[in-house]
C-alpha positions, 0 to 999 in steps of 0.5 A: 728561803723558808722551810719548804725550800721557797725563796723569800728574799730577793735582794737585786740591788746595784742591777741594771733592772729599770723598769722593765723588770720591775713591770715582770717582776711585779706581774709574777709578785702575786705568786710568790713567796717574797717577803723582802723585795730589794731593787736599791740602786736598780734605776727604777723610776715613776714607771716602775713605782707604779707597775710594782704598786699594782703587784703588791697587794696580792704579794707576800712582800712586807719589806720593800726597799726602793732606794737610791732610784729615780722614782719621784712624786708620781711613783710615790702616789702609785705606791701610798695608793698600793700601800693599804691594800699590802701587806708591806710594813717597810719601806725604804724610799731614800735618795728618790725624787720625791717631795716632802708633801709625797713622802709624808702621804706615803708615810701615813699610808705604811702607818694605814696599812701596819 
């Protein structure tokens, strides 16, 4: 939490949360005061990727970590295409289905956006 008691941290890994609460989660995104959003492990996939690409730019989060999900070359276009319009500096994409070529264009969009 900050100094004015709002929740910056939302570490949710290991959880069950699959697409579906990722889609909310990323609705409610723009209102919040997350700086660090953590889904690791959570079976997020391409559908998730994406619905979490479009919250992103109206949020506050700087530090993302999607690791460990199923998210492949599709959800890592939703998020290089986010990316720039974010304020996101950290990215964990690790144990992913996600190609070199993709990586590398989700790479130069976190340099883009820093």
């Amino acid at each position: 939490t900050d100094a004015d008691g709002n929740v910056t941290a939302l570490h949710l890994g290991r959880v069950n949360f699959s697409d579906v609460g990722a889609a909310a989660l990323a609705e409610a995104l723009p209102g919040l005061w997350i700086t660090e959003l953590g889904l690791a492990k959570c079976q997020v996939t391409e559908v998730g990727a994406a619905a979490l690409a479009q919250g992103l730019p109206g949020s506050q989060v700087t530090t993302l970590e999607l690791a460990d999900n199923q998210i492949n070359d599709a959800g890592a276009a939703a998020l290089a295409e986010a990316l720039p319009g974010s304020q996101v500096t950290i990215l964990y994409l690790g144990g992913n289905q996600i190609t070199g070529p993709l990586l590398q264009r989700v790479r130069e969009a976190l340099q883009a956006a820093s």
